[in-house]
N, C-alpha and C positions, 0 to 999 in steps of 0.2 A: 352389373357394371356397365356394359354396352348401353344398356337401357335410360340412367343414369344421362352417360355419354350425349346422346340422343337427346333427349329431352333438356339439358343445360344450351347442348348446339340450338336446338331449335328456338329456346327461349332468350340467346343470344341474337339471333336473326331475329327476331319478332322487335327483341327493343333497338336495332341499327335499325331496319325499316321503318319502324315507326317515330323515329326523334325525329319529331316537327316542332316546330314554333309555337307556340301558346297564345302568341298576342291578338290571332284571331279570333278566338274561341269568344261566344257571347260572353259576356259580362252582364252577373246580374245588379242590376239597378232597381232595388226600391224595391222588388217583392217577387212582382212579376213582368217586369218590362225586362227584354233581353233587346242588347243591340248587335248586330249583325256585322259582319266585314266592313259595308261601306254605311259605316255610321246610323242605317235607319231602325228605329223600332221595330221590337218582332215581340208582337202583342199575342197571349196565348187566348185562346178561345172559351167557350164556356158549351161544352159538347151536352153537361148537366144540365138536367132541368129544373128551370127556377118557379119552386111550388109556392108562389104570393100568394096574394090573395086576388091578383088580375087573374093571374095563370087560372084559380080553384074558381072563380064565377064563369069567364071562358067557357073551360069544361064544362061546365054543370049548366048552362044553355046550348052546349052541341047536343044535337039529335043524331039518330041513326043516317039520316039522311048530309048531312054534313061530315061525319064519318065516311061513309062512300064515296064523296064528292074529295075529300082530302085524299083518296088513295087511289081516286082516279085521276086527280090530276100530277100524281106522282108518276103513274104508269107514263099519262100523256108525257109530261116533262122527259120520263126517259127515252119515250119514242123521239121526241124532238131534237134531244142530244144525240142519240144513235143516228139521226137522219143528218143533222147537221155537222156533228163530225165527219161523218161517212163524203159529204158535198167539199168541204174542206179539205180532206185526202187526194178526193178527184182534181179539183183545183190543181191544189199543189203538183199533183203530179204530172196534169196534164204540163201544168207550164214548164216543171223541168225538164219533162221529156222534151216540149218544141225548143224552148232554148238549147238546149243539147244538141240535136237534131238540126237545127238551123245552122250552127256553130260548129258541128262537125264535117255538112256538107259543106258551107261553105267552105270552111279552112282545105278541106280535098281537091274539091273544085278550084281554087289557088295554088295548091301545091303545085298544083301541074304543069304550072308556068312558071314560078318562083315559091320555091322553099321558103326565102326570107321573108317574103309580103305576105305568105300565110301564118309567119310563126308572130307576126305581127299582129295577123288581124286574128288569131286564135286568144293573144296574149289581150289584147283590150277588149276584148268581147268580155274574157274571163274577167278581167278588171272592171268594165262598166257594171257587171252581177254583182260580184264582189261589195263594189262601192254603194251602191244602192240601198245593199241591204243591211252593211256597216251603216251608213248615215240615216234609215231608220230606225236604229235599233239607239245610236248615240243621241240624235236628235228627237228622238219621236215615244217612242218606247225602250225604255232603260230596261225597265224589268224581261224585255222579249232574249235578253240574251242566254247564251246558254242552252244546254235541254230543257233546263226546267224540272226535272224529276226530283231534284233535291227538292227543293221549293216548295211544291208537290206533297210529296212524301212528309215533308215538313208539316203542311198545311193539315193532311192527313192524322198527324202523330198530336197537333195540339197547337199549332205556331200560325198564325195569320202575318204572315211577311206582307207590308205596305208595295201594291201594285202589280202583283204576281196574277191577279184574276181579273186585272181591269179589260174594258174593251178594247183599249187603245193598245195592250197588251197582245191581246188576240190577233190584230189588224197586224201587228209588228212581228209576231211569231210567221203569220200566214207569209207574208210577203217578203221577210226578210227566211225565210227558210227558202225560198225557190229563189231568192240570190246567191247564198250564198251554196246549195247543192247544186243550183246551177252553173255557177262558176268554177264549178270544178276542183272547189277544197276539198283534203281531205277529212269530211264532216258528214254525217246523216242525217235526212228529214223524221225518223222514227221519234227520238226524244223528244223534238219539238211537237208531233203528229198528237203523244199524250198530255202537252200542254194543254195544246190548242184544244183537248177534247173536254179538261179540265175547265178554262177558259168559260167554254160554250155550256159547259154544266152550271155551272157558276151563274153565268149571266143570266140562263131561264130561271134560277132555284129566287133569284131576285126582282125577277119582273122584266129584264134589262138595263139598258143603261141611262139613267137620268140624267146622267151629265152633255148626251150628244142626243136626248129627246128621241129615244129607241128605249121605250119601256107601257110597261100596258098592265093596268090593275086586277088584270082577270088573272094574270098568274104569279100574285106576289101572297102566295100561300104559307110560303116556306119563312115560319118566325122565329125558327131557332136555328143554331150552328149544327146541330144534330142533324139535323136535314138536310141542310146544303153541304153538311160532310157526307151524306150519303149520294147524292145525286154527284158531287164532286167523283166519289170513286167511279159512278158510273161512267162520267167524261175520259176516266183512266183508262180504264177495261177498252173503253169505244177507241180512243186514241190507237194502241195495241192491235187492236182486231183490222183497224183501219189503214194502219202501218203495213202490216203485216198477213193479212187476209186470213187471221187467226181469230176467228171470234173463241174460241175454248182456250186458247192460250193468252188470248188479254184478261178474260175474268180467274183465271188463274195468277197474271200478270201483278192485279188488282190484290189481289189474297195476299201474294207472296212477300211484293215488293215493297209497296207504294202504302197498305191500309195499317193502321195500328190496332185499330177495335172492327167486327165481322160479324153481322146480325143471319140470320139463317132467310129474314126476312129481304136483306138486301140482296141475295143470291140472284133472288129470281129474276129482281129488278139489273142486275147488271147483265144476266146473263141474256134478258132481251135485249138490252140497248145492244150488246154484243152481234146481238142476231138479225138487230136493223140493220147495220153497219154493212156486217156482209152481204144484204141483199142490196143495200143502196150501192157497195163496190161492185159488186157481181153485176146489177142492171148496167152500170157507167161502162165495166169492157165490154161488156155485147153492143153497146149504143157503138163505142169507139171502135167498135172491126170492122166495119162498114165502112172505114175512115173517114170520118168527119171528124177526127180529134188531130190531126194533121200527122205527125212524127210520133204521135198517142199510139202504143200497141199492148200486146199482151204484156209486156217489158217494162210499164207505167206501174204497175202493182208489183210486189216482191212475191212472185212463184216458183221456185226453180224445180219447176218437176225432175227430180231421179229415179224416178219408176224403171224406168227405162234400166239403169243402171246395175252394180252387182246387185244379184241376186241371193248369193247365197253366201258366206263365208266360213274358214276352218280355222279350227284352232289353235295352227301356227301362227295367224295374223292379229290374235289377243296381243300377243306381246309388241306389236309394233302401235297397235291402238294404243293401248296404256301409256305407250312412250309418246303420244300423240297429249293425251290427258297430262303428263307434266310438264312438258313444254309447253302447252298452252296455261299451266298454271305460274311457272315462271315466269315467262314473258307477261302473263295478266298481271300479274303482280309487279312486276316493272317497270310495267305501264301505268300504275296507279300512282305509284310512288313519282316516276318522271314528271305525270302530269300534274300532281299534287307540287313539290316544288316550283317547279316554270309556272301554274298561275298564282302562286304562292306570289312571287315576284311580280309577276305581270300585276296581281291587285294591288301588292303593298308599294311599288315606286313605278312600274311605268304607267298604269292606266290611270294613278293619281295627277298627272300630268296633264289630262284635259282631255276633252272629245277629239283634239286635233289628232291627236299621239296616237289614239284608236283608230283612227281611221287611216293616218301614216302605215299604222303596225299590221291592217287587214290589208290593206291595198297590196303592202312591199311582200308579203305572204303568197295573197295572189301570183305576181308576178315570177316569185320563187318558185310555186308551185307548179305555174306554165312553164316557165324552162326545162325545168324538171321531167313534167310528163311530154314535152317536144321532143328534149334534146337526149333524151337516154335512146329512143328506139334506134336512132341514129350510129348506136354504138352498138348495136344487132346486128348479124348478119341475115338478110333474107331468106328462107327456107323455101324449097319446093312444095304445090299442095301435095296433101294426098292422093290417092285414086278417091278418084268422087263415089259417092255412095247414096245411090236417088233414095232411100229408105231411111237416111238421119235428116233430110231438108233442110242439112249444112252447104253450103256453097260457097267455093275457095278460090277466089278470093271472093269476098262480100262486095256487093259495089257500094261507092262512094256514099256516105252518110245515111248507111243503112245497120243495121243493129247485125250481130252475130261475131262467132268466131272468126279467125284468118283474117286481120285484114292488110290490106294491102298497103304499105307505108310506104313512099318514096324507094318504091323495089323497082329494080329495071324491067325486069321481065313480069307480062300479064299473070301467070300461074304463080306468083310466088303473095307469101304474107310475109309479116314481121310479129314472132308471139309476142316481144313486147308491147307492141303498139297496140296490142288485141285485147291488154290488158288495160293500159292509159288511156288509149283512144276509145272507151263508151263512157257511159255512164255505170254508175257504181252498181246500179242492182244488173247490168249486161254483161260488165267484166264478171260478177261474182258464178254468173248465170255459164259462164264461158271455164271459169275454175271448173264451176261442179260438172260440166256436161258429159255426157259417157260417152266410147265409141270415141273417143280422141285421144287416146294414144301418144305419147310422143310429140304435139300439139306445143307444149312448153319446153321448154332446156331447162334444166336445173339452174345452170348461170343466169336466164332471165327472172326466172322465180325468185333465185335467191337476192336478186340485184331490188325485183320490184317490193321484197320483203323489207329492205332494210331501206330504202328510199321510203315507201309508203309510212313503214312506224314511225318513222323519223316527222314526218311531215302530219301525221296525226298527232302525237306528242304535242309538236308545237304548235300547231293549229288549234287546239281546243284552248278554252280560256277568250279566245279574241270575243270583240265584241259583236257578236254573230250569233243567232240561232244553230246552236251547235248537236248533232246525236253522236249517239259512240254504237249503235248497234251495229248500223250497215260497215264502217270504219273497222270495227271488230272482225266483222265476219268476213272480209276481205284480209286481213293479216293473217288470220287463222283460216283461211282456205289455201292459202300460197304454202303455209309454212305444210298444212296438210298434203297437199298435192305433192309437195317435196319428197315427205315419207312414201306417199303411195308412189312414186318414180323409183325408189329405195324397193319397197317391197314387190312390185314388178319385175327390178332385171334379178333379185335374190332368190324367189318363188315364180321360177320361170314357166312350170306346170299349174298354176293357179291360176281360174278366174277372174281376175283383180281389176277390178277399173280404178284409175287414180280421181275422177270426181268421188265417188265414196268418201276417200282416203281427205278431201279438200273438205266433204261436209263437215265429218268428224273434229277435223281440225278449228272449222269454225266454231263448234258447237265448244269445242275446250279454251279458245279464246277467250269469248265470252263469260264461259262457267270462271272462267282463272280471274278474270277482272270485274266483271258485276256479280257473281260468286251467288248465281240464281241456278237456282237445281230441275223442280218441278215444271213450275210455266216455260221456261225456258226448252225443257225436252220438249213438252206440248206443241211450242211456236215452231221449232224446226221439224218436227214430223210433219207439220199441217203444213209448211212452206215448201217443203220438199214432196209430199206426197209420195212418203215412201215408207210405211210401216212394217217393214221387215228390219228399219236399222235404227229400231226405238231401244234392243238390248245393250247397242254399242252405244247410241248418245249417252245413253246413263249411264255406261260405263267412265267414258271419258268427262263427263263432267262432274261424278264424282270425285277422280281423281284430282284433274284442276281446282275445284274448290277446295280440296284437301289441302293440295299443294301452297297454295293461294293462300290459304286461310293460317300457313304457319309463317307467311311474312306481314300482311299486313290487312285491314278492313278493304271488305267491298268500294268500287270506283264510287256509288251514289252516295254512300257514308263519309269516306272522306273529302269529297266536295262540300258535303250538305257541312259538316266540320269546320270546313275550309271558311263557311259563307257565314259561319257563325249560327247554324239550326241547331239546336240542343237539340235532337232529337233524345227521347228514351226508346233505347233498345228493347227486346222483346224479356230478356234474362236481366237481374239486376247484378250490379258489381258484387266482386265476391267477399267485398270489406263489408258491407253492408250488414252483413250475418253479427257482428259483432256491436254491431250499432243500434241505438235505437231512437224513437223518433222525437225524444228532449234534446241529441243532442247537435242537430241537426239546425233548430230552431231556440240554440242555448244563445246566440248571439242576437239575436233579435227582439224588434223592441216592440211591443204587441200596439197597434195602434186602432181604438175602437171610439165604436160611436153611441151616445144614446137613444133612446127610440123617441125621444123628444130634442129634437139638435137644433141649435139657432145657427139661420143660415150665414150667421157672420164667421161659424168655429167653424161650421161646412167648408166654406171657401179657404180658410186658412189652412183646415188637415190636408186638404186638396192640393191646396199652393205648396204644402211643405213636405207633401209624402209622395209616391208615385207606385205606390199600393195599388191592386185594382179589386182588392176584397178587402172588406174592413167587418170585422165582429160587431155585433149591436147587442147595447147590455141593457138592461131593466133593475130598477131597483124593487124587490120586494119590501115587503111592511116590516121586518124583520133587520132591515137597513142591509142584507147583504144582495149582491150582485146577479143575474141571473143573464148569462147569455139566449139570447131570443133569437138569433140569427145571425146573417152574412148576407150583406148590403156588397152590392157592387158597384166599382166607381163610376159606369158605364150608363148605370139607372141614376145616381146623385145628381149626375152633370145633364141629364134629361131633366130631372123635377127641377134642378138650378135655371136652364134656359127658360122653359116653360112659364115659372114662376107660378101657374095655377093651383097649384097643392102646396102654396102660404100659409100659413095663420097666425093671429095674433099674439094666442094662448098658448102656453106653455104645456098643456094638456092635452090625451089621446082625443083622436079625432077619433069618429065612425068610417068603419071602411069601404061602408059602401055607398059612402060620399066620395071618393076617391075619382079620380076623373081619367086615369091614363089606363091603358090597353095597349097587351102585350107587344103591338105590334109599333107603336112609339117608342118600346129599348130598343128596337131592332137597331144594330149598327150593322150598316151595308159592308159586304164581303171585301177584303185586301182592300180598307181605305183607314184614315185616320183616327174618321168622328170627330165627335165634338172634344175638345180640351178644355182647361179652363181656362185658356185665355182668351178662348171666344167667347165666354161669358160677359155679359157688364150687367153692375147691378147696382143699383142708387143706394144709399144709404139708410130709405126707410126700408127698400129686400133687403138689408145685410139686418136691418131689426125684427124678422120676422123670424118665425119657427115651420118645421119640418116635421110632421111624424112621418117616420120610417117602416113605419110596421108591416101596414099594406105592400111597401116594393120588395122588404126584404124577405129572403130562401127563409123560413122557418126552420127546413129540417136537412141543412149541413150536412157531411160525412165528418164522422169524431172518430178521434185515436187515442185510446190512452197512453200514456208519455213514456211510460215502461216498452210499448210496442217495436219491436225488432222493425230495423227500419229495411227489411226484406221484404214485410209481407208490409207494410206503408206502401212501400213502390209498388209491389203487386196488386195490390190493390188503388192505387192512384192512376196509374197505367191502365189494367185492364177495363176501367169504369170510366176514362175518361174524362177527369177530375181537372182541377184547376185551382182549387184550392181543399186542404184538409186542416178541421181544428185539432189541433194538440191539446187535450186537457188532463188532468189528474184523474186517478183512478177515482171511479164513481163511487158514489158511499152505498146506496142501495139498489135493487133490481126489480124493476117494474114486473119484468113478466118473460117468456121464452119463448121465442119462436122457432120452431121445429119443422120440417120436411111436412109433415100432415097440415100444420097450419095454413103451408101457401099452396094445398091442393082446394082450390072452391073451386066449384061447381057454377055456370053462369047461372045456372036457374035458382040457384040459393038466395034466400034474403039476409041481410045482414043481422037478422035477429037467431036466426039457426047456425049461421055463418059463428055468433060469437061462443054459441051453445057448443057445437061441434067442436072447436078449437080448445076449450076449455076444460071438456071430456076426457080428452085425450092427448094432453098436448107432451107427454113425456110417451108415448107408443112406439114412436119414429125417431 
């Protein structure tokens, strides 16, 4: 009965959490065109490989030596993105540290004199970041807003969103991430960090960019979407590691998060790009401790070593962890929902309102947020330091625009700090560094803790959505260190005989934040062990983020799903729905209207099915001697609108051509990464092309993936999904059976010839 109980409450909460709006959700048009939130096409990919007859001559003039060269310049390509990401991280970081740094000396060095003239020149500094990086992102790069991961992830699952991987994209990420981190929102460089690694995978897997004449034909290798989906994941993993100084926890990152299909092959490959990354961070702090990177310190990268810290824990303090894991899974959950609504709104009627409204609604944020973090320390009382302690290489107070704990806010007397100020006044990876630190004690008040808790949520909340390169990690891990430290202040004065430092108690808390709203288990444990360097408190991360995802997971979908949602990404999930089982796959495909072509087509019907469908797979039918039907493939609209522009593969005749008259090579369907292509309304065609003919034979896939129509549309998805598909034919059950392929079959031997190859097969093809 309780049981019962339980499970109704729960599934009452799952559906008040989750009533959202419907009108964002793609909309399918035409077959395969989905459109997105803000109107634009979200074209799905072709991850399949198309076995023509370009593709089958190709092959069959690669040598061993072309083979080697295609898997070296794969390796290269991944060395390039690991290095290039890795340069881009530095960048960014160098610059928010000196902006930071600039901007909090000087505001100290004014306080001194006038309170008012610094809260002024802190508020426009933050504003001029700010504004910058709003007006490249409205003006310059649309696509750069946001973190990106949905996108991403999207991109990943099957969806090519129009401008998500462009260069200009890239430019707008980099530069508009150190506006707006540097300004002091609350927002993270980490989301954008996996763009931008995305981005730069992207751009090598294509040559570069043709459009600003940054491109080069020694490395335009990569001629199918399979490939530049795999170098993409590498850009991910690199982003992560780059973020984060996590190379094992981005290519877990990669696995978990972000990839939909995971080759054993691709391992290796992301796990290097992973391990450039960190040698190219690693070289850049030892360059930067020397300082030549000005305000650049160990503080530029996200490290927070807690080695230092507890050592050992008892078994009384499970129970306070676990209460740690559900409040971070409630709050996570809270936070998804808040967020999901506010830019619910923000897309559907304020940001419809024009670039100005964007830039109105970042700016006025800004300057909320400056007040904010000025004018609350002011309502602190100033604390005494400690006794100093030459052996933590803590110094209280810190001087003027220098990084650390204590510092000293408009306090009358030289030995005092202000803990709130200690937390506003750095930057976000030095306040988080100041949560977790051990050996401080008492360091916070509960009142300022709980003051910067409900201030800071508040200001993430509505901060995300604007149009800004926005993350939610570091934003995360700061809510969920405050709320953690809180507990550990708790189990401190209650377990007054215990060991207990309250940074421990802060990590933990971070690590359930996160778990409770990106609702990530594995890479997630990985990233905080390696960022903390503290492998004694790997039983308690998974503890507590078990827990939050649990929690989490009975109100509503992870934060990157319901954005990705939000933005209009149909992603498919990894599980299929559980109506599904009852379904199957005629009835799925009982309204639609099959629209196919012949393998002789005159290019006047070509243009017309074109102009009238928005299909991007069309069936190609033959007629046998017999007068009945015989499907021969799946032409795509992608290769039509190629032979249409071209016009070179005309003819007169009505009749099959020879294919090895055929003139195009694989590398002419190529359609370049997050762009439009050709349409057909950039075609023109005189009236004697509209009287020519087409054979299709040569361009189209011969051998399709089939489903019989009886087929439970469970294992359709499962199998559509796990292979990576884009289109499957629905046919009737087949009248007779060729032949059976068995486990034995597909074990050959390289040194086998195809004439023992068919002998062996045949032997024994029922053994296995």
């Amino acid at each position: 009965m309780l049981s019962n109980q339980l499970h109704n409450g729960l599934e009452t909460a799952k559906l008040l959490w989750s009533r959202i709006p419907n009108s964002e959700d793609g909309e399918v048009d035409g077959g395969s065109l989905l459109r997105n939130s803000n109107g634009n096409t979200v074209e799905s990919l072709d991850y399949e490989v198309i076995e023509n007859y370009a593709y089958r001559e190709e092959q069959a003039q690669r040598g061993k030596l072309y083979v080697g060269y295609y898997v070296a310049v794969k390796w290269f390509l991944a060395l390039l993105t690991g290095i290039g990401t890795g340069l881009a991280a530095v960048f960014i970081n160098i610059s928010v540290e000196n902006f930071a740094g600039w901007k909090f000396a000087l505001t100290f060095s004014i306080i001194q004199r006038s309170y008012f003239a610094g809260f002024v020149i802190y508020v426009l500094i933050n504003l001029i970041l700010v504004f910058s990086s709003v007006y490249i992102v409205t003006h310059f790069a649309p696509a750069a807003a946001g973190s990106g991961i949905p996108e991403i992830k999207g991109y990943l699952n099957g969806l090519d969103i129009h401008g998500i991987l462009l260069f200009r994209t890239l430019i707008g990420k980099i530069f508009g991430s150190i506006g707006s981190v540097g300004g002091g929102l609350a927002l993270g460089k980490e989301g954008p960090l996996v763009h931008t690694g995305a981005c730069i995978a992207s751009l090598l897997g294509q040559g570069g960019s043709s459009k600003y004449h940054l491109s080069s034909r020694w490395l335009q290798v990569f001629k199918s979407d399979r490939d530049r989906r795999d170098l993409v994941t590498c850009g991910c993993a690199a982003g992560v590691a780059a973020a984060f100084r996590a190379p094992v926890g981005g290519v877990l990152f990669a696995l978990e998060e972000v990839t939909s299909w995971w080759r054993s092959q691709l391992m290796w490959r992301v796990f290097f790009t992973s391990a450039i990354v960190a040698v190219v961070v690693r070289t850049a702090m030892g360059w930067c401790k020397s300082g030549k990177c000005g305000h650049f310190g160990s503080g530029g990268f996200i490290i927070w070593d807690t080695s230092d810290g507890q050592e050992d824990y008892s078994f009384e303090e499970l129970l306070p962890m676990a209460v740690i894991g559900v409040i971070g899974g409630l709050l996570g959950a809270l936070f998804n929902q808040l967020t999901f609504h506010i830019t619910y709104w923000r897309r559907n009627y304020l940001h419809k309102k024009g670039n100005r409204v964007k830039i109105i609604e970042a700016c006025l944020i800004s300057v909320i947020t400056s007040a904010i973090s000025f004018g609350l320390p002011l309502l602190r009382k100033c604390n005494p330091c400690p006794e100093s302690d030459h052996d933590s290489g803590i110094e209280c107070p810190r001087p003027p625009g220098m990084y650390g704990n204590y510092v000293n806010f408009y306090c009358g007397k030289d030995k005092e700090y202000n803990d709130l100020a200690t937390i506003f006044f750095n930057t976000q990876d030095d306040a988080i560094r100041n949560l977790f630190s051990a050996k401080t004690i008492h360091e916070f008040s509960a009142q300022s803790l709980l003051t910067f808790l409900v201030m800071f949520y508040t200001l993430a909340v509505v901060t995300f959505g604007t149009a800004v390169p926005a993350g939610q990690f570091v934003p995360g891990i700061m809510i969920g260190s405050t709320y953690g430290r809180l507990v550990g202040m708790f189990v401190v004065n209650f377990y007054k005989n215990l060991n207990v430092e309250e940074g421990t108690y802060a990590l933990l808390g971070a690590a359930s934040f996160l778990g409770g709203s990106m609702r990530m288990t594995v890479s997630l444990c990985v990233i905080m062990v390696e960022i903390t360097n503290n492998l004694k408190l790997l039983p308690l991360i998974m503890l507590v983020l078990l827990i939050s995802k649990a929690v989490g997971d009975a109100f509503n979908e992870g934060f990157y799903e319901q954005q990705a949602r939000l933005k209009g990404i149909a992603l498919l999930e990894s599980r299929p729905k559980y109506q599904m089982r009852n379904m199957m796959a005629k009835e799925v495909c009982r309204n639609q209207k099959v629209v196919s072509f012949p393998r002789i087509v005159k290019v006047a019907d070509a243009v017309s099915i074109l102009q009238s469908n928005l299909h991007n797979g069309f069936p190609v039918i033959d007629h046998v001697r017999n007068g009945e039907t015989l499907v021969i493939g799946l032409v795509l609209r992608s290769h039509l609108l190629v032979l249409l522009q071209s016009k070179v593969d005309f003819q007169h005749s009505p009749l099959p051509c020879d294919p090895a008259g055929v003139s195009k090579s694989i590398s002419e369907f190529v359609k370049p990464v997050s762009s439009k292509g050709i349409s057909i309304e950039d075609i023109h065609l005189s009236s004697d092309d509209l009287e020519m003919y087409i054979d299709l034979a040569p361009v189209l896939n011969p051998s399709p993936y089939v489903v019989p129509e009886d087929m439970s549309l469970t294992k359709v998805y499962n199998l559509f999904r796990q292979l990576g598909l884009r289109h499957i034919f629905v046919v009737p059950r087949a009248s007779r059976v060729v032949g059976m392929i068995t486990r034995e079959d597909l074990l050959i031997e390289d040194s086998e010839d195809p004439a023992s190859v068919e002998l062996h097969s045949t032997s024994g093809a029922s053994s296995i």
